[in-house]
N, C-alpha and C positions, 0 to 999 in steps of 0.2 A: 555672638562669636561665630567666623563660618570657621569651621571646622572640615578637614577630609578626613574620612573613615573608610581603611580598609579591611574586607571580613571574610577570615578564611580563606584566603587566596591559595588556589593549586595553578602551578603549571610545570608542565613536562617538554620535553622536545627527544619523540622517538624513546629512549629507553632509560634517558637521564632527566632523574626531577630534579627541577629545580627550586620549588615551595612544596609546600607539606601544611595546607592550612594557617597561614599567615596571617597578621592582625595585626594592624596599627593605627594611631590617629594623628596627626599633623595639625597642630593647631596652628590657630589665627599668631602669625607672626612670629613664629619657629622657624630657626634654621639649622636643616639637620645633614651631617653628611652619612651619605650610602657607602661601607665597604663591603670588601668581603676577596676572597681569591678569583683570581680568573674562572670564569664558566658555571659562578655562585649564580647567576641573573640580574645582575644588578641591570643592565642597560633593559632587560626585558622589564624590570619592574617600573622602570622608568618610561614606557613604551604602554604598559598595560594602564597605568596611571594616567597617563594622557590621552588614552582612548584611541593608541593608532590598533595597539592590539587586544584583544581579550581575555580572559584570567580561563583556566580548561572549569573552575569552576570558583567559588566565590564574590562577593559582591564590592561594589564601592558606591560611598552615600556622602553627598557634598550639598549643598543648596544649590539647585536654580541656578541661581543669577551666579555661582562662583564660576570665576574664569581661569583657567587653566595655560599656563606658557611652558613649550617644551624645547630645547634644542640637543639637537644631537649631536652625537659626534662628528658627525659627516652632513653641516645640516642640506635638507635638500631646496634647493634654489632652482626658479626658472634660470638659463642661461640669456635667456633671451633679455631680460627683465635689468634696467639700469639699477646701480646701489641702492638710487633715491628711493626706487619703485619696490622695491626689496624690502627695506629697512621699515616701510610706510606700508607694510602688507601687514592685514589685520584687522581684527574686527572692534576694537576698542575704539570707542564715539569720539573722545578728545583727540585721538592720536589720526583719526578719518580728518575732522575739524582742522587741526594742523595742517596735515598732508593738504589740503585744498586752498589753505591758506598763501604756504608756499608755495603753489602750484600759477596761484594768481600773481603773486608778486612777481616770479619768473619773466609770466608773460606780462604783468605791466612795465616793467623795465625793458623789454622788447619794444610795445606798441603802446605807450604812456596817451595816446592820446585818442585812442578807437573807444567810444564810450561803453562799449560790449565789454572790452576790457577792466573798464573802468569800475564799470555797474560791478562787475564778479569782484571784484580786489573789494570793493567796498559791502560786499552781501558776507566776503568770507573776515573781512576786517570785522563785522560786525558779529557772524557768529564767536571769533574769538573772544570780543567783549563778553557776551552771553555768556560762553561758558567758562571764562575765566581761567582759559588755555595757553595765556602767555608763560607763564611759568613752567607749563608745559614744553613747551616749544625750544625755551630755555636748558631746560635739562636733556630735550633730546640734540642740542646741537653739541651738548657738552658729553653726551656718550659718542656721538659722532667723533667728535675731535681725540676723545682718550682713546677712541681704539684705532687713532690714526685713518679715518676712513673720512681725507680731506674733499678725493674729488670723486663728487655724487653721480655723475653723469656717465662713468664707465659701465660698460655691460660684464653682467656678472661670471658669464663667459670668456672673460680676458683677465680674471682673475686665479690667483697663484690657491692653493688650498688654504695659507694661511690667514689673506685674507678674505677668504669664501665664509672661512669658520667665525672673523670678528664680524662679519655680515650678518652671518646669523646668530650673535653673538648680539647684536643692536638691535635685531629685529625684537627677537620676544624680551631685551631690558626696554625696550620703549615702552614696550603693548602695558608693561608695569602690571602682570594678572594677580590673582589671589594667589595663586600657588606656582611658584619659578621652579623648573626642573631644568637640572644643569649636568647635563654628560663630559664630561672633563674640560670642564670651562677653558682652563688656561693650557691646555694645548694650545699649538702654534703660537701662542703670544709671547713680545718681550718681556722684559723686567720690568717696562716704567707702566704696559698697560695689566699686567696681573698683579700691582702693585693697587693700582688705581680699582681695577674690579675687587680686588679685596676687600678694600674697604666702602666701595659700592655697596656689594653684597652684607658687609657688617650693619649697613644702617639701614639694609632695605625692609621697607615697612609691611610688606606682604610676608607669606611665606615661602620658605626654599628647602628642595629637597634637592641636593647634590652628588656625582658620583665622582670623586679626583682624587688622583694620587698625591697629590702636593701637600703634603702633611704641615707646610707653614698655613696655608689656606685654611687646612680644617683647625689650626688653632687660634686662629683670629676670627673667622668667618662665622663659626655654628656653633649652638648651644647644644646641640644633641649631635648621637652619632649611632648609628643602626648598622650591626654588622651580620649581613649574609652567612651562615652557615651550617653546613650540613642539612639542608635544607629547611630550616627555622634561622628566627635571628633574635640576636640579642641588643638590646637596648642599654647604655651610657648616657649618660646625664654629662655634658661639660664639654670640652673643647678635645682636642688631641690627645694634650698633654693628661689630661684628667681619666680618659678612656683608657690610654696606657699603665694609667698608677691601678684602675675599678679592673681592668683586662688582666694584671700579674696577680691583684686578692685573688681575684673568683678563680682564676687558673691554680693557685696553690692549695684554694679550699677542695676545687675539684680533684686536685692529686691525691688529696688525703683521702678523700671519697674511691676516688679508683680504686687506690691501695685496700681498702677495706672490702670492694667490693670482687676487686682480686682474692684476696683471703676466700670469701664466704662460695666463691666459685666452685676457689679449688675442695671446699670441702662437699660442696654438693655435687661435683662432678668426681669425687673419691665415692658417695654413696650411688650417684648412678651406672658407676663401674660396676659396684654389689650384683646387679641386675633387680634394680627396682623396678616393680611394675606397677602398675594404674589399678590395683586391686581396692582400695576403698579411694572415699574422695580425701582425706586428708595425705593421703599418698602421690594423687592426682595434681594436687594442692601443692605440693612439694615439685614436683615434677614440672609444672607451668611456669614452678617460680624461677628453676634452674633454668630452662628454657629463655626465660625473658634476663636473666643475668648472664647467660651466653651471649645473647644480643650487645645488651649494654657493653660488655667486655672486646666486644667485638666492634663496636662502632668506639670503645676511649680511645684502642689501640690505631683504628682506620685515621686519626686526628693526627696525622704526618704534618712535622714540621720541614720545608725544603734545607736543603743543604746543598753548598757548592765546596766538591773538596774535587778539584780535577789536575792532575799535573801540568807545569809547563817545559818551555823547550829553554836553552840557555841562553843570554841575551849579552852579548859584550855592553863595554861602555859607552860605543856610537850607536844611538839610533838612528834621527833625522840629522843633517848638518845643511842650515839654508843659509846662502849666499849670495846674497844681492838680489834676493828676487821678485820678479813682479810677476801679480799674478792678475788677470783682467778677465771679465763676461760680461760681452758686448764693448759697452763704453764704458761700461763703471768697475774702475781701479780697486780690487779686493786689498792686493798688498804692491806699497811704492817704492823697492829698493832698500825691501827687508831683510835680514839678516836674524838670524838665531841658532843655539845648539839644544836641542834635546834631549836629555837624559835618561840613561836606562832607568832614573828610580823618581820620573818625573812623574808626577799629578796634576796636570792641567787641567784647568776648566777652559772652555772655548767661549766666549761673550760677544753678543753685541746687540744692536737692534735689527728688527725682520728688516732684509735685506743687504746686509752688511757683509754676510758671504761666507757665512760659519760652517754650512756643507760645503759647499766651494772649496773652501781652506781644509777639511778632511778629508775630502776629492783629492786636492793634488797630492797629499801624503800619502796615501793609497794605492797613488799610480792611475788614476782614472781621469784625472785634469790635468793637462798640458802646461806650464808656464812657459809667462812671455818673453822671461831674459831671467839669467840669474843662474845659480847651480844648486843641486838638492841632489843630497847624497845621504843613500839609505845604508845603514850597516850592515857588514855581512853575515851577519847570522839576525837580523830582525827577520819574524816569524809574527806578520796582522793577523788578526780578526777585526773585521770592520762590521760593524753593527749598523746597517743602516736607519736612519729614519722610515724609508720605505722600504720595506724588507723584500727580500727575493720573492715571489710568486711562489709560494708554498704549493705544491699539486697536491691538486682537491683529490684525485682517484689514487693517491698512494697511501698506504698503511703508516700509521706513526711509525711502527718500529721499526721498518721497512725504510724511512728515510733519512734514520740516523744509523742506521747500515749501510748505507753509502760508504761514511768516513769511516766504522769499526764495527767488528761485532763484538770488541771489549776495552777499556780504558784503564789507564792507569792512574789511579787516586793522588794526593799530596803525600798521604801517609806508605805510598807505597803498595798498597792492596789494589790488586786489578778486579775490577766489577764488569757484570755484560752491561750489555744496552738496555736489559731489561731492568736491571737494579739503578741504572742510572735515571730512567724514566719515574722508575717508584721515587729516586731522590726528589725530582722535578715534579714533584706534585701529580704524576701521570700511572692513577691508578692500572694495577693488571690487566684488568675487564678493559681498559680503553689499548691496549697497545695495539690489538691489529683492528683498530678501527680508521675510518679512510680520515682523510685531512680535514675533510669539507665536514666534516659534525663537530671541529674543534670552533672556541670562540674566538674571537680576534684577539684577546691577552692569550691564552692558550696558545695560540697558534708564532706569537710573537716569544713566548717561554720555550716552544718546542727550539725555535729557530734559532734562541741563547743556546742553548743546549748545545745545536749542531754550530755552533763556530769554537766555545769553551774545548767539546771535544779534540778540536783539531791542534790541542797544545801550544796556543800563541804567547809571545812573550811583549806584543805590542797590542792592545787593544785603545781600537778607535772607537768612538760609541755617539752615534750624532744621535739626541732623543731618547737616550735609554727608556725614559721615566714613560714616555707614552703608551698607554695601554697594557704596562705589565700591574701587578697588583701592590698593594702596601706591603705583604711578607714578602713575596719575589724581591722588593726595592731591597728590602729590610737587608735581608741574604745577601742582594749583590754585593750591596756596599761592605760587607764586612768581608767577603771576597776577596774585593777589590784591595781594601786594606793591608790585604795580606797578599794578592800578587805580586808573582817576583819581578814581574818586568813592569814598561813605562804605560801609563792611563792616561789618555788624553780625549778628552768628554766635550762634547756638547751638548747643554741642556740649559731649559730655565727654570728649571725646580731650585730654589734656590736651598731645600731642606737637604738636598741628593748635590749638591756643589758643595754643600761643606761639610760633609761627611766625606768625599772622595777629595777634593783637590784641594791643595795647600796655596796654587799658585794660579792667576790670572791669565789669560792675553786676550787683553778687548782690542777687538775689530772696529776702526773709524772710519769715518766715510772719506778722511785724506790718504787712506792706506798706508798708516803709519800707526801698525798695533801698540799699544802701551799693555807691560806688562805690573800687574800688581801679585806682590808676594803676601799672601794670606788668603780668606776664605771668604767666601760671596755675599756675608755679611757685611764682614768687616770693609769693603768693596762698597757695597751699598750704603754703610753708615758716612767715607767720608765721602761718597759723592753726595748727599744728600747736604755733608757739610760744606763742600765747595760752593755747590746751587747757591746755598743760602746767602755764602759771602758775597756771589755773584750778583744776586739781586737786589741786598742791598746798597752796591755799589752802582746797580745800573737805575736803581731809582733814585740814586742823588744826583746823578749825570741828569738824569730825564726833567727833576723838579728843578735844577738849575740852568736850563732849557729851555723850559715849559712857555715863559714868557714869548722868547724868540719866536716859538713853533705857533703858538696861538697868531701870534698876529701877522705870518707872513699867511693862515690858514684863513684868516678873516678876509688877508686882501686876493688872493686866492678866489675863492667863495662870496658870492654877491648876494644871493637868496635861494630860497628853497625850492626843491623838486616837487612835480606834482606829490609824489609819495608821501614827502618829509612835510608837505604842504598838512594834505590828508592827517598824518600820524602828530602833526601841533595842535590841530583844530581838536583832538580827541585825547590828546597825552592825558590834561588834566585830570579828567572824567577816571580813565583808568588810573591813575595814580590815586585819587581820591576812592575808588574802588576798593583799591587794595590795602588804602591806612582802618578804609573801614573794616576789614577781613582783618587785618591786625590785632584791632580792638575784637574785635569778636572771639578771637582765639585767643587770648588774654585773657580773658573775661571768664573762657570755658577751663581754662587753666584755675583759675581761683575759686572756681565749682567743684574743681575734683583734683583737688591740693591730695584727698588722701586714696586716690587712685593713679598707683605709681607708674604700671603698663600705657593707660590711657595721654596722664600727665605728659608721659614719652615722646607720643604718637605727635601729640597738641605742638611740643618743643619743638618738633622737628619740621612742621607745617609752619611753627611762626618764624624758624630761620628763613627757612625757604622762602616765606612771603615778607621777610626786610629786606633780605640779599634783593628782591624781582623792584621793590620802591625804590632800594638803591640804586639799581642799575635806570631806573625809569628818570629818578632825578636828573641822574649824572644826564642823559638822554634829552632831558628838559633844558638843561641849561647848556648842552652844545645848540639846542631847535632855536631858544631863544635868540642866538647871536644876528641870526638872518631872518625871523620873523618880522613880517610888515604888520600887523596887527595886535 
């Protein structure tokens, strides 16, 4: 089994720790998600794991030859570096073999007929034989395609953040290592590709340690789930759903514990009142214990849960009122002579796929986008906070408390009680000790919570919110959305957390590439169920069209097509060989399957290898009997 072990991990940053002797082990094909609140470490532990950084002290023990894949949040990419070259960076032997593979056929399809070229197509044809990297090559063109990353040949530097992130997002799923480390995988992605790595990730055969907010992800995704806190962590067994039912026991048994150890406090802190002194050792004895039950009482009570209770401003019943309008970037048409009204007690969600123009479309409500023809009329008492995806440039050399002094030095609550800035920060998860501390020692959730904070202050009755879900933590989500439930005025979101759309918005409006939104009234599920049911009517009506066709199409392709390419020439003379390859590899994995009928993990592994190897015979057949048509021999 390779197993990762890690032992007693410390680390600090300046005056805040973040582990406290830590221990864990990641077995052979575990998938576990990392939470914990913002500025827990979860990304540092994900960082020290990988070896970019160091633990201040404790160890980590793996074997040798286990290989490690990490992507971060922000992964870092040459600019200079095409997709291809990108994606194919890495030190995995198959995934080298590939890349060279492809790199020949490029150039044979270029200069088919230079024997230099030739010799290389047929040295790299041949290591694919050897290593038995067709199947390989297979699944990397099919990560390719799911994370929409069609044309390989752009430089990485003319790409949007979104797709910099599915970049390296295919880089380390291809390299396929022992241990997958994922910093909030589905950032930037749409619905159809976090749909797709979902269940990637469910069937992946190695191990995954994860850090995401997406709470459908961690309940389909991971069998374990490790939660960051207070500088130790706690361990759940099961999915989401399971860590929530095992997170409210232990929280209830721990209440009752508190309460007890409340009690036994106040009675030893009535006898240290006495003036107890350290005069023998069982008095001392005494005295050590009250000591360590002050502590304890003092770190139950430091376990703040966040709360949002902030007033708003009054909102009439016109928000937005759009009217005929179009809205355009560059040459591609957001909205085509669209029309809608907005309501003060609306819950939108914003949809579409990357590209389609979803910040775009809460740019122009904002006021920050221009349209091209049409009228858009804001009410007059709407009062935005606009939450951006890329938030303002928080200054690194200002004081937290300092910069939400800007807008107050006190606010007024729902329930009517005015708080300062200080009780408002202790709401927000932002301990005492941190309020005059400068910006720049905040973590990037931290710094995105501080920045909620300062737009909630300013009393809006319209909130725009493109991304909320990035980078804040599971309890922040938890908090907002019940918030939001209860704000007085209209919510209109964009996100693709699909757990955080149907807990806030009741109502739809997908963004199409004719720019003509379709709206659906219910929740991002319910959305996602009948499109998946539409799909399905679709295809099989376009595969009756296709098989009653098929005839026609074959034979205008035959008189079309005379004979084969050197390539296709090349790849007939050898089909067979491989296809007999792989019925043998079939049988063998068959065979390993009825050796260990009563090893159920292994049995798994076997299953899934012998999918994979009928699916690559299938495709090789279907492949044999297009070569046939125009073989001369």
């Amino acid at each position: 089994m390779k197993d990762f072990n890690a032992i007693e991990l410390e680390k600090s940053y300046g005056m805040k720790s973040l582990f406290n002797k830590i221990s864990f082990t990641i077995r052979e094909g575990e998938h576990i998600g990392l939470i914990g609140q913002n500025g827990t470490g979860k990304s540092s532990l994900l960082e020290i794991i990988a070896g970019i950084e160091g633990p201040d002290s404790g160890t980590l023990d793996f074997p040798s030859d286990y290989r490690i894949g990490y992507m971060a949040q922000e992964p870092m990419l040459n600019k200079e570096s095409t997709i291809f070259e990108a994606v194919y960076e890495g030190e995995a032997p198959i995934v080298k073999t590939v890349r060279e593979y492809e790199e020949a056929v490029e150039l044979l399809a270029v200069d088919s007929m230079n024997p230099i070229t030739q010799n290389r197509y047929s040295q790299a044809e041949a290591n694919m034989n050897a290593q038995d990297a067709w199947q390989t090559e297979v699944q990397i063109k099919s990560i390719l395609n799911k994370l929409g990353l069609d044309d390989i040949t752009k430089k990485v530097g003319e790409l949007s953040g979104g797709q910099r992130k599915r970049v390296g997002l295919a880089q380390v799923l291809i390299q396929a290592p022992d241990l997958l480390l994922l910093d909030e995988p589905t950032n930037h992605l749409d619905m159809d590709s976090i749909t797709w790595l979902e269940k990637y990730i469910a069937s992946y055969k190695g191990s995954v340690l994860l850090v995401t907010h997406d709470r459908y992800f961690l309940e389909n995704a991971v069998t374990k789930i490790i939660e960051l806190k207070n500088g130790g962590l706690e361990v759940y067994t099961g999915n989401y759903e399971d860590y929530l039912m095992q997170k409210s026991e232990r929280e209830a048994i721990q209440q009752k514990m508190d309460d007890k150890q409340v009690k036994l406090y106040k009675s030893e802190l009535a006898w240290m009142r006495k003036g107890a002194k350290a005069r023998t050792t069982k008095q001392q004895a005494r005295i050590n214990r009250f000591e360590d039950l002050e502590k304890a009482t003092q770190q139950s009570s430091s376990d703040t849960k966040l709360e949002i209770q902030l007033d708003g401003s009054r909102l009439g019943k016109r928000v937005f009122n759009l009217e005929h309008i179009s809205l355009v970037v560059g040459e591609k048409k957001i909205l085509d002579d669209f029309s809608y009204i907005f309501q003060s007690t609306d819950r939108i969600g914003i949809v579409g796929k990357n590209g389609a123009g979803k910040t775009t479309f809460l740019n122009m409500l904002a006021g920050e986008k221009e349209i091209a023809s049409g009228d858009l009329v804001i009410g007059e008492t709407v009062k935005i906070a606009y939450y951006k995806q890329l938030s303002e440039v928080l200054p690194d050399d200002k004081r937290v408390i300092n910069y939400l002094q800007e807008i107050a030095e006190e606010v007024k609550r729902s329930d009517g009680i005015i708080v300062s800035v200080k009780e408002m920060l202790e709401t927000f998860l932002f301990p005492r000790e941190t309020h005059g501390s400068l910006i720049s020692s905040l973590s990037g959730g931290e710094k995105r919570r501080l920045y909620l904070l300062k737009l909630l202050m300013t009393k809006p009755n319209v909130l725009l919110m493109d991304e909320p879900t990035n980078d804040l933590d599971i309890d922040t989500l938890t908090v907002l959305e019940d918030y939001l439930n209860t704000f007085g005025g209209a919510v209109i979101t964009v996100s693709h957390d699909r757990y955080f759309l149907d807990k806030v918005a009741n109502k739809l409006l997908i963004l199409n590439d004719d720019g003509k939104p379709d709206v659906f009234f219910g929740d991002m599920s319910e959305y996602l169920l009948v499109s998946d049911q539409k799909e399905s009517n679709s295809a099989k009506q376009n595969s009756k069209a296709v098989a009653a066709k098929e005839p026609e199409i074959q034979a205008e392709a035959v008189k079309e097509k005379v004979k084969l390419t050197y390539m296709e020439q090349k790849e007939w003379s050898e089909i067979e060989d491989i296809i007999a390859g792989l019925e043998e590899k079939s049988q063998t994995l068959q065979k390993d399957m009825a050796e260990n009928g009563s090893d159920f993990e292994k049995l798994s592994k076997l299953q899934l290898e012998l999918d994979a190897t009928e699916e690559t015979i299938a495709e090789k057949w279907e492949r044999w009997e297009y070569l046939s048509q125009f073989a001369t021999d």
